[in-house]
N, C-alpha and C positions, 0 to 999 in steps of 0.2 A: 056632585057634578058641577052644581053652581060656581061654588068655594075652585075648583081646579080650571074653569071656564073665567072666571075671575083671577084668578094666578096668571094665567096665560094673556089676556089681555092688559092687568098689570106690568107684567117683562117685555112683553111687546112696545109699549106707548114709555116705558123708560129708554128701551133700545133706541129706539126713535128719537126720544127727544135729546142723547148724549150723543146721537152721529150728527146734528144738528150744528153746524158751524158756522160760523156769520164773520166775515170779511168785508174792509173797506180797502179800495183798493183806487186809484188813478192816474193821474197823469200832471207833474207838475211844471207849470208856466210862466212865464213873469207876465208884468205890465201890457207885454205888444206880442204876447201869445208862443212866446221860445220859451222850448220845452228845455227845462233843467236837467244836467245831471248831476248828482251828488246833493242835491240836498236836505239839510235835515227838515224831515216833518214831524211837530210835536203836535199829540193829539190830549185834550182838555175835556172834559166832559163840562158842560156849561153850568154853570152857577157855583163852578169850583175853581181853586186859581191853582191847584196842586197837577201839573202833567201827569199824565196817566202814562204815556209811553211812547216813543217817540223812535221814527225809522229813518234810514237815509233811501232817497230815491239811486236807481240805479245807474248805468251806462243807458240805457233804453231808456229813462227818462220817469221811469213810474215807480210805484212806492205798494204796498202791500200790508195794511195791519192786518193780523191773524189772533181772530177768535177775540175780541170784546165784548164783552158784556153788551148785554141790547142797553141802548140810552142815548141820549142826544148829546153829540160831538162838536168842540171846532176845533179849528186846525192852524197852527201858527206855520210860517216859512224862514228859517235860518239861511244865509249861507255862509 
């Protein structure tokens, strides 16, 4: 009973932590606070100089990374 109470809370808390998705997401601006559209945002994780992966913001102005790795970001602006 243990062992299959134990099974069961193990599938559980894996389920859980694979629906788990993490998203950065916002709104890009210039200098005097106009909102861009089209431009590229590359995303760096700090203390590496290799991009990690990098989006274009859209018509509407905002941009979307989907599912990164937890770890601390920054963010360059092309146009």
């Amino acid at each position: 009973m243990k062992f299959e109470l134990l099974t069961l809370i193990t599938a559980l808390f894996i389920t859980a932590v694979s629906v788990v998705q993490n998203t950065i997401n916002g709104t890009i601006i210039d200098t005097l606070e106009t909102p861009l559209s089209f431009a590229n945002i590359i995303l760096y994780e700090v203390g590496k100089e290799e991009a990690i992966t990098g989006v274009i913001s859209n018509d509407n102005r905002t941009y979307v990374f989907e599912n990164p790795a937890n770890g601390t970001y920054r963010f360059y602006r092309l146009l």
